[in-house]
LUMSETI-349340 format. One record per atom (N, C-alpha, C, O): residue in three letters; atom name; y negated, x, z negated. Coordinates in steps of 0.001 Angstrom, whole numbers, plus 500000, padded with zeros to 6 digits. Atoms other than C-alpha are relative to their C-alpha. Layout:
aa_at_c2_c1_c3
Ala_CA_Y_X_Z
...
This chain:
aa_at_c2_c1_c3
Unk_N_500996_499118_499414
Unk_CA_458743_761887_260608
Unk_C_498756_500026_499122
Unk_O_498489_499023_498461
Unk_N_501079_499808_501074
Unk_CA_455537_763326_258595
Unk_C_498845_499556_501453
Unk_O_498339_500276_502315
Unk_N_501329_500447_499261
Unk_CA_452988_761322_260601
Unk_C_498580_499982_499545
Unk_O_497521_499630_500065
Unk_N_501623_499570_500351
Unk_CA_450318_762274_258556
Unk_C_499435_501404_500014
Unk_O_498284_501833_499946
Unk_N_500083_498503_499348
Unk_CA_451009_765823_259347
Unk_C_499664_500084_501128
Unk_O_498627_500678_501421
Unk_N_500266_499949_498579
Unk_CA_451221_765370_262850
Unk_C_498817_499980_500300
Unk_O_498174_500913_500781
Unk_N_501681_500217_499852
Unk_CA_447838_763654_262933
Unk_C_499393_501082_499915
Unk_O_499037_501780_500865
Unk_N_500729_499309_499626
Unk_CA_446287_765717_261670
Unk_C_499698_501546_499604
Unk_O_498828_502194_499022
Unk_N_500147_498429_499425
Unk_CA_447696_769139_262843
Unk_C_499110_499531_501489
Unk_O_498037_500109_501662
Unk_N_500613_500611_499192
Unk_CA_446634_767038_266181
Unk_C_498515_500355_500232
Unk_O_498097_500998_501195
Unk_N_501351_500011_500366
Unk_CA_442996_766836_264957
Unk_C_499281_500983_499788
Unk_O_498141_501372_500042
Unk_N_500996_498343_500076
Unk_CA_442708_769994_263844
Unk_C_499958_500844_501757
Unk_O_498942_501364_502220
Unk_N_500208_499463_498844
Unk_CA_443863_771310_267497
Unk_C_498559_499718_500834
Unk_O_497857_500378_501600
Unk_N_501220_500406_498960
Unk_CA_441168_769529_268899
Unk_C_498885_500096_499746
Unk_O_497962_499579_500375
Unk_N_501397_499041_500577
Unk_CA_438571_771301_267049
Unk_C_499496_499475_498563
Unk_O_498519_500027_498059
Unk_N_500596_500746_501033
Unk_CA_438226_768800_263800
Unk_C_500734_500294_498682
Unk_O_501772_499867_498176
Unk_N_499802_499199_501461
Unk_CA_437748_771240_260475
Unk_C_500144_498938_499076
Unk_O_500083_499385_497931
Unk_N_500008_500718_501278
Unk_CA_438041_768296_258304
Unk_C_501203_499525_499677
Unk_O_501376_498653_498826
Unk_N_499006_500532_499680
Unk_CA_441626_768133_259319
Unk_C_500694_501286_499565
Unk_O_501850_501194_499151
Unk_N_499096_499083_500403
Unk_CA_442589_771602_258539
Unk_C_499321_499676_498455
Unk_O_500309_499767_497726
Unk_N_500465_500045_501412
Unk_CA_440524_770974_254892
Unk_C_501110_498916_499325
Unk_O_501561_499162_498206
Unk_N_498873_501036_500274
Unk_CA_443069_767957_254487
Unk_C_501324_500625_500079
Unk_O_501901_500599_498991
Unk_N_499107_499397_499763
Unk_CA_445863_769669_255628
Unk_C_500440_500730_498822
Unk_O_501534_500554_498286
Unk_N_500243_498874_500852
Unk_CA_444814_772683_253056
Unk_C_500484_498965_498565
Unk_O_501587_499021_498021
Unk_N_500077_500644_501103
Unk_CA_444195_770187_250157
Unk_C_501492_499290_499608
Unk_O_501944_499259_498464
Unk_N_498366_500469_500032
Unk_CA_448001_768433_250963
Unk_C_500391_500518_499221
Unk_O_501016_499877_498376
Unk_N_498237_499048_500514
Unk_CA_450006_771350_249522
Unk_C_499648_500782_499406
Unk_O_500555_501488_498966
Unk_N_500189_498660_500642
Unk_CA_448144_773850_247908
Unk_C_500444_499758_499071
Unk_O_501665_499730_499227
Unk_N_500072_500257_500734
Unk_CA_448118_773037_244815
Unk_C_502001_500174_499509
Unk_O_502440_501034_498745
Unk_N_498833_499746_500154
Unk_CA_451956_772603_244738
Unk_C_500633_501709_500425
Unk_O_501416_502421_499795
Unk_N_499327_498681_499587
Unk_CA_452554_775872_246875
Unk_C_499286_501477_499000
Unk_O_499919_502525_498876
Unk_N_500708_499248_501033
Unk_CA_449960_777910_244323
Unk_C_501191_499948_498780
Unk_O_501825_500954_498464
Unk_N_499308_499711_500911
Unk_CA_452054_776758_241531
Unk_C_501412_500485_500182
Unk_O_502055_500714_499158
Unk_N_498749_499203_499366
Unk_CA_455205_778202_243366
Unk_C_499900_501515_500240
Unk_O_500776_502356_500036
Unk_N_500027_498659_499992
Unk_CA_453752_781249_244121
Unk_C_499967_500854_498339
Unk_O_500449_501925_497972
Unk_N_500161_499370_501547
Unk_CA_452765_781694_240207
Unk_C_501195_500077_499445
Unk_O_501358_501025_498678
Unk_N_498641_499952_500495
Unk_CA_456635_780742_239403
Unk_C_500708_501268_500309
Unk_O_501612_501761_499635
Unk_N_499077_499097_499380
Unk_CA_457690_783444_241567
Unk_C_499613_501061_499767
Unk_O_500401_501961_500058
Unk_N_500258_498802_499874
Unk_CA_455597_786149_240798
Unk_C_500223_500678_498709
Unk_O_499830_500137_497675
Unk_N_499933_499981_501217
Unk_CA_456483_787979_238267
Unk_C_498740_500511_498693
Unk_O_497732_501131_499032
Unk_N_501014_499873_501019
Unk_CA_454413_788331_234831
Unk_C_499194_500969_500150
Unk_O_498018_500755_500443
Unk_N_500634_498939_499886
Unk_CA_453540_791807_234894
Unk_C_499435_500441_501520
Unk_O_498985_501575_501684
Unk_N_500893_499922_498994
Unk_CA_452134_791351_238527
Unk_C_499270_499214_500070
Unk_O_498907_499040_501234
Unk_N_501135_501182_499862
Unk_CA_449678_788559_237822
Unk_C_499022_500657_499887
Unk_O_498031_500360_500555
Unk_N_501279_499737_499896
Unk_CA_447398_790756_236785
Unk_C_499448_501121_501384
Unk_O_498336_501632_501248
Unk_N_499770_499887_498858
Unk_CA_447755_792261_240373
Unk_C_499465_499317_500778
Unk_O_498350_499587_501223
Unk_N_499679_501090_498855
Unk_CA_448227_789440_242636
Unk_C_499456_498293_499226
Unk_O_499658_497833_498102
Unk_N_500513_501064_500735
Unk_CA_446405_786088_242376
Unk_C_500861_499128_501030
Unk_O_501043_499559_502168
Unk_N_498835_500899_499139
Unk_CA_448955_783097_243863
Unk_C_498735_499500_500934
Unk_O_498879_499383_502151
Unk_N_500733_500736_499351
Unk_CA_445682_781570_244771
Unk_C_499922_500552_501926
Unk_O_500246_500024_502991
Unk_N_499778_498986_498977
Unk_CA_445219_784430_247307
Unk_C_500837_499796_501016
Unk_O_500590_499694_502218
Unk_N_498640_499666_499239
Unk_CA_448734_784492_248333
Unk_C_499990_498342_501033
Unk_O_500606_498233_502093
Unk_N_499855_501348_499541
Unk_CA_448164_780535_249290
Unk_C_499314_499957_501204
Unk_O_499672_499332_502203
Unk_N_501006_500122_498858
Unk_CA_445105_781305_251471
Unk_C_500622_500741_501403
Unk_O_500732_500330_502558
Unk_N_498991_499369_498843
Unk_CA_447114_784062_253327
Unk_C_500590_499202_500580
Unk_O_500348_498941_501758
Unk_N_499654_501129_499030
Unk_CA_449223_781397_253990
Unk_C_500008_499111_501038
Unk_O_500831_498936_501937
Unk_N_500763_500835_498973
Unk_CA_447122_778977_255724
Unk_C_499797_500561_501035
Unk_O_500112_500147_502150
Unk_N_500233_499283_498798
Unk_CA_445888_781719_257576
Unk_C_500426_499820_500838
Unk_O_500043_499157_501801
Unk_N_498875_500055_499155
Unk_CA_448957_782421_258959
Unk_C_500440_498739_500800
Unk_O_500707_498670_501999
Unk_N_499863_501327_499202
Unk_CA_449548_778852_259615
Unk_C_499645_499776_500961
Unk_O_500225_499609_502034
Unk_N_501341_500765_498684
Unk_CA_446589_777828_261530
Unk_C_499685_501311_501310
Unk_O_499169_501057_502399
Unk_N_499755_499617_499044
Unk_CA_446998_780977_263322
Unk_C_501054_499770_501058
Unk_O_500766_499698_502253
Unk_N_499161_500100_499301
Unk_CA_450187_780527_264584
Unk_C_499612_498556_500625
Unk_O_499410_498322_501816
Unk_N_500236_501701_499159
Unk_CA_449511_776563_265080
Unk_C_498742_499896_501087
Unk_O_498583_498897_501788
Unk_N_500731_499993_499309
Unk_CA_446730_777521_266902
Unk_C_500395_500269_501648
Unk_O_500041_499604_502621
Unk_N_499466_499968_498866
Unk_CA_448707_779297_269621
Unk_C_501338_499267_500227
Unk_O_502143_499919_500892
Unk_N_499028_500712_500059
Unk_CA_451372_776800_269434
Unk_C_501870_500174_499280
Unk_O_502960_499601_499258
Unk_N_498478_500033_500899
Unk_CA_453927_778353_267257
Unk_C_501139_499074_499239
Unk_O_502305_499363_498972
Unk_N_499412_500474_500724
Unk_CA_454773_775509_265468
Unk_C_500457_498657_500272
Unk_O_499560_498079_499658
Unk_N_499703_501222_499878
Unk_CA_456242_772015_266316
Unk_C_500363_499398_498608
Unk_O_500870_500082_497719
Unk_N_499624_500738_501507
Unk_CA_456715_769466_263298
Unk_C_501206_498716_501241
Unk_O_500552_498039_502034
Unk_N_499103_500740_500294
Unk_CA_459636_767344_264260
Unk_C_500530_498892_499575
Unk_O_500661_497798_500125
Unk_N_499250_500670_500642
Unk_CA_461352_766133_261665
Unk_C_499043_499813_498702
Unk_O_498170_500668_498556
Unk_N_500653_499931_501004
Unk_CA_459863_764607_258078
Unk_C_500632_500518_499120
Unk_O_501790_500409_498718
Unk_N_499850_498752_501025
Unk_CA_458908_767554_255606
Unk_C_500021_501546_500827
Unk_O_500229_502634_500289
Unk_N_499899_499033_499450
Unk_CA_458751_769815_258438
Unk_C_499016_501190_499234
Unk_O_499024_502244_498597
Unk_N_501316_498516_500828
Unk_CA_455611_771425_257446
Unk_C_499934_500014_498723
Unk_O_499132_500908_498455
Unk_N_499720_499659_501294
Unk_CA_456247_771253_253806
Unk_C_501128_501109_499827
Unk_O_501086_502063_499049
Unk_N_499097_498576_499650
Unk_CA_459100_773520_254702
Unk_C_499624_501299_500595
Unk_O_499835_502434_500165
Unk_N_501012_498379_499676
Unk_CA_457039_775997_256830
Unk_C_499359_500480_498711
Unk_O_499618_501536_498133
Unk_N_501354_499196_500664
Unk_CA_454122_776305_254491
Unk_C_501053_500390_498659
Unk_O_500406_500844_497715
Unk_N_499506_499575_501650
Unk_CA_456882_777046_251292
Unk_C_500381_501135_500686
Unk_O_500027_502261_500339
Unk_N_499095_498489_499607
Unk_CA_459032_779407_253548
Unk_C_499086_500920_500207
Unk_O_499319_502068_499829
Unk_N_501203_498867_500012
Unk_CA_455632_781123_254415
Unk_C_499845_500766_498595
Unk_O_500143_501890_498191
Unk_N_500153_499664_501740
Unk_CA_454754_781155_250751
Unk_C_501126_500953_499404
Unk_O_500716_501992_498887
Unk_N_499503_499244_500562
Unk_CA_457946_782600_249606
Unk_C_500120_501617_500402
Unk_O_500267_502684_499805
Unk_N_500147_498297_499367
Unk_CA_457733_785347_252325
Unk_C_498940_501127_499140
Unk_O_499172_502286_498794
Unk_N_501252_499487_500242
Unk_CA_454471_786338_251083
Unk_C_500071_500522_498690
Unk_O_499507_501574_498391
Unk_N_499777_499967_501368
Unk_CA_455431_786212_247595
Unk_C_500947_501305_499613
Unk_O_500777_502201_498787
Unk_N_499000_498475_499920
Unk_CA_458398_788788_248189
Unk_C_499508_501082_500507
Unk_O_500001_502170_500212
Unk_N_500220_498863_499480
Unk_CA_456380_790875_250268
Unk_C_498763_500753_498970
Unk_O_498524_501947_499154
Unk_N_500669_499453_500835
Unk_CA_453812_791500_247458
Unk_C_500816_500162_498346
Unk_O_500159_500263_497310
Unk_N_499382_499568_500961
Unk_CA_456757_792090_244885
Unk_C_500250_500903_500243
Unk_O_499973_501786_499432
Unk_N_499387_498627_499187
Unk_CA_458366_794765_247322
Unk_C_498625_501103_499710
Unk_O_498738_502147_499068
Unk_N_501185_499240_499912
Unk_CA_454785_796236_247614
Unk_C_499716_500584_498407
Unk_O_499450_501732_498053
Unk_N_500750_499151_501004
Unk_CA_453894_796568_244298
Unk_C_501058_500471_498583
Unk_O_500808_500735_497407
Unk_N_499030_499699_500913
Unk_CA_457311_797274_242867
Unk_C_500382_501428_500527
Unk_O_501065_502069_499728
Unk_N_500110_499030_499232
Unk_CA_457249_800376_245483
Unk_C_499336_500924_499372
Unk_O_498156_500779_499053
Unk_N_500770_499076_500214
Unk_CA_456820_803754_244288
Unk_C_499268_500255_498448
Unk_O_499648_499888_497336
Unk_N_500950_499934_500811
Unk_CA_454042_804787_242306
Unk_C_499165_498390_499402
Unk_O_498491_498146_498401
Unk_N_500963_501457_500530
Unk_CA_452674_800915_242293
Unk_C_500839_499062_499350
Unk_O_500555_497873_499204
Unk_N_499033_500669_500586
Unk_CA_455876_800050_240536
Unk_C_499507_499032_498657
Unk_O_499175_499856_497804
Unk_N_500368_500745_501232
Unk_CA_454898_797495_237620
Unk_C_500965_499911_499105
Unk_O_500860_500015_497883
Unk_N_499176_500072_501559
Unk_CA_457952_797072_236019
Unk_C_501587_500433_500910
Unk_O_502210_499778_501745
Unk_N_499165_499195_499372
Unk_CA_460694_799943_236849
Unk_C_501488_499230_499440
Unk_O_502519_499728_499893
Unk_N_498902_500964_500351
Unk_CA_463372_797498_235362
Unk_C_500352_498812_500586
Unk_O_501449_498259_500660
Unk_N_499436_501054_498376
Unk_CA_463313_794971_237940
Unk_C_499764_498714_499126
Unk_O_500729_498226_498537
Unk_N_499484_501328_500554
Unk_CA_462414_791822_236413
Unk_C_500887_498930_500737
Unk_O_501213_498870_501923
Unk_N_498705_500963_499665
Unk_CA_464872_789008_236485
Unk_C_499583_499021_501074
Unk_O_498733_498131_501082
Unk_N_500317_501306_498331
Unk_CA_465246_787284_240395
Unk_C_498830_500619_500665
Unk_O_498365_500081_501669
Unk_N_500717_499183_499011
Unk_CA_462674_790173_241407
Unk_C_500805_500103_501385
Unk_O_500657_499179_502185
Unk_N_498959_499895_498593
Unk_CA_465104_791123_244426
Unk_C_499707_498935_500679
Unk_O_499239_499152_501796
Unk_N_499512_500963_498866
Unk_CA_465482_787522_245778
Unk_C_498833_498846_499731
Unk_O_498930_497767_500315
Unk_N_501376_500370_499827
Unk_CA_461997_786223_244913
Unk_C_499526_499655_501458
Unk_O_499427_500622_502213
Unk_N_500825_500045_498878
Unk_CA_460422_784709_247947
Unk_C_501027_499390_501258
Unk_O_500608_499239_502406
Unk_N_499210_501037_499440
Unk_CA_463458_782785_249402
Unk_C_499710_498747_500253
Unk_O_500099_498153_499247
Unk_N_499852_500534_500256
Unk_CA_462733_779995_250351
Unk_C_501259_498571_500439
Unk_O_502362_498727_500964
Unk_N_499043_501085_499264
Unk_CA_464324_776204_251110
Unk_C_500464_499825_501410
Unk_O_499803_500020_502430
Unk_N_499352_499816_498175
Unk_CA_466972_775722_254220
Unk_C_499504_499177_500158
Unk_O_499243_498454_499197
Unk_N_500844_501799_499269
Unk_CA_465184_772716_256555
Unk_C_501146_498808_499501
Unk_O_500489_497768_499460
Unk_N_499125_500613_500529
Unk_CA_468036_770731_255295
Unk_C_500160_499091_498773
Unk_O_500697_497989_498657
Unk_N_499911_499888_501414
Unk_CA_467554_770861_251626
Unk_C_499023_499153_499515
Unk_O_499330_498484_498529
Unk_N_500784_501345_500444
Unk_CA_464772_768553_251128
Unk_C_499105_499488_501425
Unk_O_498457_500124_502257
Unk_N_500141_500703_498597
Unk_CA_464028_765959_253799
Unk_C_498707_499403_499683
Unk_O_498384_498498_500453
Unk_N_501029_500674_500607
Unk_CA_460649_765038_251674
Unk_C_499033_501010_499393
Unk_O_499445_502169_499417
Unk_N_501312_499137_500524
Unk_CA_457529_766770_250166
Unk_C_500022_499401_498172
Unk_O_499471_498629_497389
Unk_N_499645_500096_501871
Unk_CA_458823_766953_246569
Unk_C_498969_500504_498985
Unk_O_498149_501408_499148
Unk_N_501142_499213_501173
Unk_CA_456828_767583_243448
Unk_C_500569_501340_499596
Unk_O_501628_501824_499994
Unk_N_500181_498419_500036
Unk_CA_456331_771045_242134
Unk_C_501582_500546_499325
Unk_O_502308_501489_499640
Unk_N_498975_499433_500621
Unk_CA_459087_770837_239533
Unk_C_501402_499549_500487
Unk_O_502323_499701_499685
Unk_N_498928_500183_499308
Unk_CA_461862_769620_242029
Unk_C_500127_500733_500749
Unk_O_501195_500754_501361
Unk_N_500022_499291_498336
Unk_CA_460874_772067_244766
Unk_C_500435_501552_498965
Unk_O_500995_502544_499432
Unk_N_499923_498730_500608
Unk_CA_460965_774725_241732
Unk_C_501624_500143_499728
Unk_O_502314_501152_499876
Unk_N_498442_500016_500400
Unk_CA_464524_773619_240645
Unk_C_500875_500686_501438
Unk_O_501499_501746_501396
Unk_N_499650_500057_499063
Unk_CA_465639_773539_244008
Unk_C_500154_501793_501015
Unk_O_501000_502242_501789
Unk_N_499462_498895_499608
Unk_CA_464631_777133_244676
Unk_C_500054_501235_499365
Unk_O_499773_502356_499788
Unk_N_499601_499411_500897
Unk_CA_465653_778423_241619
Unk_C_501706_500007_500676
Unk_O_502402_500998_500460
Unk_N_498675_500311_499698
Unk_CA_469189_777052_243328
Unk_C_500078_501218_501113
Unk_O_500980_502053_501056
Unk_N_500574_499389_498842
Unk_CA_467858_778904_246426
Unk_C_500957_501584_499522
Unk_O_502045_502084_499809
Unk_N_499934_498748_500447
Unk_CA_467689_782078_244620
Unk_C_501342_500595_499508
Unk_O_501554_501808_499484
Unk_N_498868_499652_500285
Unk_CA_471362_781753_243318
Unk_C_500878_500264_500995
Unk_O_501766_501111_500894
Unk_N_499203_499630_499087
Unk_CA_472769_781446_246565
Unk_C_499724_501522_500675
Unk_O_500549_502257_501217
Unk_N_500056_498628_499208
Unk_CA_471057_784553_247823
Unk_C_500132_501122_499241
Unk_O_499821_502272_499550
Unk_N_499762_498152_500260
Unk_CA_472099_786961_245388
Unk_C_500776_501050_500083
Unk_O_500441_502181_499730
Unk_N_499489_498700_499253
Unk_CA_474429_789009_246672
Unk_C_499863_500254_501761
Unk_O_500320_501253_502315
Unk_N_499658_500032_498648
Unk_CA_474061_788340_250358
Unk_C_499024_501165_500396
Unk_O_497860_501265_500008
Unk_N_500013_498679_499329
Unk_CA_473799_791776_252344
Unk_C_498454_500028_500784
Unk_O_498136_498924_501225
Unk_N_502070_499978_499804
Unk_CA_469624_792445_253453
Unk_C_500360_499301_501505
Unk_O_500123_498094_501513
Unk_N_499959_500561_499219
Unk_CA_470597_791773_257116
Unk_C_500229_498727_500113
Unk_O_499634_498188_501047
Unk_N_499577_501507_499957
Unk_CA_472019_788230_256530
Unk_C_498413_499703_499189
Unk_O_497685_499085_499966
Unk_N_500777_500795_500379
Unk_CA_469153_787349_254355
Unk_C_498496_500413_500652
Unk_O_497458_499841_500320
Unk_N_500885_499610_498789
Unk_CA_466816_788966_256951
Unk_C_499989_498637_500721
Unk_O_498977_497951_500868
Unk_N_500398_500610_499030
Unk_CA_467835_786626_259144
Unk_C_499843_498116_499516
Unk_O_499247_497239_500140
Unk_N_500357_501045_500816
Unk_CA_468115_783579_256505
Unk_C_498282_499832_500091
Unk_O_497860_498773_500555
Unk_N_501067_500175_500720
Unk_CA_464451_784172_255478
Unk_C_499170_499715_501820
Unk_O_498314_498845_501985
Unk_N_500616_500612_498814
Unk_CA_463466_784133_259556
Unk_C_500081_498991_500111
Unk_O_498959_498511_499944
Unk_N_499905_500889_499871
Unk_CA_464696_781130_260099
Unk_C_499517_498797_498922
Unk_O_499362_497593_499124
Unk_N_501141_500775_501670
Unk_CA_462971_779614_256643
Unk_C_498700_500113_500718
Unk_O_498004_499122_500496
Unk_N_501755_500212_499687
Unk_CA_459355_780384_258455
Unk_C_500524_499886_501205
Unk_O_500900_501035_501439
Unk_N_499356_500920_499170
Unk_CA_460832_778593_261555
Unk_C_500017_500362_501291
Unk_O_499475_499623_502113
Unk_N_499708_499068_498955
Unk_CA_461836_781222_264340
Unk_C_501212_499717_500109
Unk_O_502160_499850_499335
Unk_N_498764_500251_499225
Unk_CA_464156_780133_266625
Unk_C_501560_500622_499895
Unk_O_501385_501577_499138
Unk_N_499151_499504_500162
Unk_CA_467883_781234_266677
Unk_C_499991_501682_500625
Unk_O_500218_502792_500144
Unk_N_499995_498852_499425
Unk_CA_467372_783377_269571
Unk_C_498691_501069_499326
Unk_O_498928_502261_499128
Unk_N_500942_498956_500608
Unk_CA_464394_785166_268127
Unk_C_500575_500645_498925
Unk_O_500431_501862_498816
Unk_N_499416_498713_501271
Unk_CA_466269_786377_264858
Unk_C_500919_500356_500934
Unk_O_500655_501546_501105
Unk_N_498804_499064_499527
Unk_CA_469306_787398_266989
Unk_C_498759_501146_500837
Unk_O_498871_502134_500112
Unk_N_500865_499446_499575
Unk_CA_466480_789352_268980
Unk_C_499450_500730_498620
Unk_O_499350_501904_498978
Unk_N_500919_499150_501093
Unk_CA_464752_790891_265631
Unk_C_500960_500963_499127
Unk_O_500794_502084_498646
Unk_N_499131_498874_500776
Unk_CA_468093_791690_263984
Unk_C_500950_500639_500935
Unk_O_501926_501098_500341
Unk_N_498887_499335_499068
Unk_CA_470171_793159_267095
Unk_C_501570_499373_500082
Unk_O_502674_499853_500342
Unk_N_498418_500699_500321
Unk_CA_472798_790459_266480
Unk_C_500053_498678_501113
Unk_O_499091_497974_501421
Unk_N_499613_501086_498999
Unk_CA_474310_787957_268980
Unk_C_499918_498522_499132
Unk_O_500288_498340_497972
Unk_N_500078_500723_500434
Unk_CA_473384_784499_268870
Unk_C_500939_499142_498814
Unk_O_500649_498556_497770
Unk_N_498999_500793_500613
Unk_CA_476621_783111_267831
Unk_C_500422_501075_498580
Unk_O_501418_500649_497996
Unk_N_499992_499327_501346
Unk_CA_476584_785872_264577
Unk_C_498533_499620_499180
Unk_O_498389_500093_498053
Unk_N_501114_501081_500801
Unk_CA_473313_783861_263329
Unk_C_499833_498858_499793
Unk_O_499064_498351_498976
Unk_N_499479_501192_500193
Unk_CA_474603_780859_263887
Unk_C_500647_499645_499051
Unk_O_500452_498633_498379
Unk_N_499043_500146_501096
Unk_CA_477428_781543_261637
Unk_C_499624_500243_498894
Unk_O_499707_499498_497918
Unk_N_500844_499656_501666
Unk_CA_475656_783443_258926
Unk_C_499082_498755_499244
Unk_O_498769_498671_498056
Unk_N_501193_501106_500570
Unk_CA_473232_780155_258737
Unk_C_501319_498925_499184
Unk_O_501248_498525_498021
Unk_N_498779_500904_499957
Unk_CA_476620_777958_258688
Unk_C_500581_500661_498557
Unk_O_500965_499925_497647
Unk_N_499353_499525_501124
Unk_CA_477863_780208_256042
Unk_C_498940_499766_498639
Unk_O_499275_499134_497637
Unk_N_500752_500343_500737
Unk_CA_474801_780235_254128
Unk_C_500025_498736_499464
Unk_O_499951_498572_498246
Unk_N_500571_501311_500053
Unk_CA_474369_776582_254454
Unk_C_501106_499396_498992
Unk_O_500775_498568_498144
Unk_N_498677_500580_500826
Unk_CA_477977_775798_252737
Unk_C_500612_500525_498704
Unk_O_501627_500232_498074
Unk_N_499883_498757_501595
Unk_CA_477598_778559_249655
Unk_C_499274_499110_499351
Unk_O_499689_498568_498326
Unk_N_500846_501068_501133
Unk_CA_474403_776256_248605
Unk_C_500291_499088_499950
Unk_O_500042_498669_498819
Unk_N_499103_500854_500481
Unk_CA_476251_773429_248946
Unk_C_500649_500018_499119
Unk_O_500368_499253_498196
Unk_N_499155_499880_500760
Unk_CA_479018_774534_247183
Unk_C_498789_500355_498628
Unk_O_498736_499656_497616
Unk_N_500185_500128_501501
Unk_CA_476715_775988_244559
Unk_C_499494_498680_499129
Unk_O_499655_498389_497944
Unk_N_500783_501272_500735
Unk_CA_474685_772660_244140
Unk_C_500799_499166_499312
Unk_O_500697_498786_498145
Unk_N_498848_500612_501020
Unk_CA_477655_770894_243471
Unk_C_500915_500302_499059
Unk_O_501851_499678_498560
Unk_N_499458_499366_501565
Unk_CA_478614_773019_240804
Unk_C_498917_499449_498964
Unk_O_499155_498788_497953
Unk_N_501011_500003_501010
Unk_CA_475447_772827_239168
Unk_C_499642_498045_499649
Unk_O_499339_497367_498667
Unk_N_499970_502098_500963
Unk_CA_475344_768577_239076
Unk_C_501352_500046_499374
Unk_O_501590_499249_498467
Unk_N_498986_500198_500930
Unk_CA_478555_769214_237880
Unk_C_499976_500379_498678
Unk_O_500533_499794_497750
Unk_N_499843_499688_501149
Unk_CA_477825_771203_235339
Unk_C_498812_499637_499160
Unk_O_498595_500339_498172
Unk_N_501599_500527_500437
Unk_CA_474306_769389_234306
Unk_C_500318_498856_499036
Unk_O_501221_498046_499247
Unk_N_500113_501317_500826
Unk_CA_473966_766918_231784
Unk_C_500425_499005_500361
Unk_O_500307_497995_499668
């Protein structure tokens, strides 16, 4: 269990800003340099990760405010605040790859599946930058062909909405999000253990 999370999400509920400044200071730094991995080149001068980090929090401390969020298990909230992050990260590739605000009409490479992030599963710890990067570089392999609805409801369940709520968002019965997660969950398996296999 992340008992230093708990605390002090705790602390902050109970009105004490020096607890969301701690909180903030935890992870940025790692989730900044994730957003910069992910974004691509020719949108930096666009999009600042820093930005994309604060959005984040936002979002956080809003939702944790009205009780969206339970922590659990340890690494919980290192898993929210990335799956936030990657959302955020994809939704300002989509945006500014859209249209007229297209930056680069060739799609740079892992544009598409940018902003995936880690299943709750996948790391049970608050890893450094360049393990969490490997990890969803792996991410990114499993999701590249999977069909927008499945990774619709993948990427819900990454910023930590219940089963029934994605079957509710995508018009699909519980037990068809269940499986898609189940299916998901045993592709990155399988790929991971390709890739220590095929590693040095």
């Amino acid at each position: 269990m992340d008992d230093v999370s708990v605390h002090l999400l705790a602390r902050w509920r109970d009105g004490d800003q020096q607890a969301a400044a701690e909180l903030f200071d935890r992870y940025a730094k790692r989730l900044t340099a994730l957003a910069q991995r992910r974004l691509p080149a020719r949108l930096g001068v666009r999009v600042d990760a820093e930005d994309i980090v604060q959005s984040v929090y936002r979002s956080f401390f809003i939702a944790a405010r009205n009780g969206r969020y339970v922590l659990e298990r340890s690494g919980d909230l290192w898993r929210l605040l990335f799956g936030i992050t990657m959302h955020k990260v994809q939704h300002q590739v989509r945006y500014h790859q859209a249209g007229k605000r297209d930056v680069d009409l060739e799609q740079p490479a892992g544009g598409q599946n940018a902003g995936f992030s880690l299943p709750a599963d996948v790391a049970a710890h608050d890893p450094p930058v360049e393990e969490a990067v490997a990890l969803s570089d792996l991410l990114e392999q499993a999701m590249a062909d999977i069909e927008p609805l499945e990774r619709r409801m993948i990427e819900l369940r990454l910023q930590g909405y219940r089963v029934g709520e994605i079957a509710g968002d995508t018009g699909r019965c519980v037990h068809t999000v269940l499986r898609v997660m189940d299916r998901f969950k045993k592709r990155l398996e399988r790929i991971e253990a390709e890739s220590r296999k095929d590693g040095p």
